[in-house]
N, C-alpha and C positions, 0 to 999 in steps of 0.2 A: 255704729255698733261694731261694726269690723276693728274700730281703732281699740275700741276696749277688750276684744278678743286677742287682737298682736299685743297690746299691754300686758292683760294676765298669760297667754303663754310667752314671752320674754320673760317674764317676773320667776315661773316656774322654770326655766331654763337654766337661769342664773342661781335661782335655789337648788337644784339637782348638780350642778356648776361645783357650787361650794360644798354641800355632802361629799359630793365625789373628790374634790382637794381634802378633805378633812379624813377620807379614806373609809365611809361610814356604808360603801359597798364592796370593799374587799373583805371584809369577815362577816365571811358565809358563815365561817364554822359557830359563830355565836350569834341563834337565832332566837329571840325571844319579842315579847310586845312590848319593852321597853325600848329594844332599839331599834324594830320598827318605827315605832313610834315618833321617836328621835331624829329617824331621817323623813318621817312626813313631816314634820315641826321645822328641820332645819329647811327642808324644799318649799315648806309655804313660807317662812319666815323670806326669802328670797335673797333680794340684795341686801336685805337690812343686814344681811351676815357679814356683809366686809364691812357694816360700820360697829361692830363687837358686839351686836346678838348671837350668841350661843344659846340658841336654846336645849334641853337635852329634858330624857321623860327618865325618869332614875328608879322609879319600879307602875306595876302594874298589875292587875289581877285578872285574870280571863275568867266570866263565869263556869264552871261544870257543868257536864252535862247530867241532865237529871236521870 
């Protein structure tokens, strides 16, 4: 069980790894759920990123509040 735990956090490392080279936490100043989104996508996608997964969320809708 332990080995599958250091697996998935490696995995998430190396996807937070590549968000951060791709530069997808230095602009604060543009905060929406698309690109939130975007970097939870690119941090689970993981390593698959350095073999050309890009993934990216290009819109979104937040429900209203009633």
């Amino acid at each position: 069980m332990r080995i599958i735990v250091l697996i998935v956090l490696v995995w998430l490392i190396v996807g937070a790894v590549a968000a951060g080279q791709r530069g997808y936490f230095s602009n604060s100043s543009e905060t929406s759920c698309a690109s939130a989104g975007t970097i939870a996508v690119t941090v689970i996608a993981g390593p698959l990123n350095y073999f050309g997964v890009n993934p990216k969320i290009s819109s979104c809708t937040l429900p209203q509040p009633s």
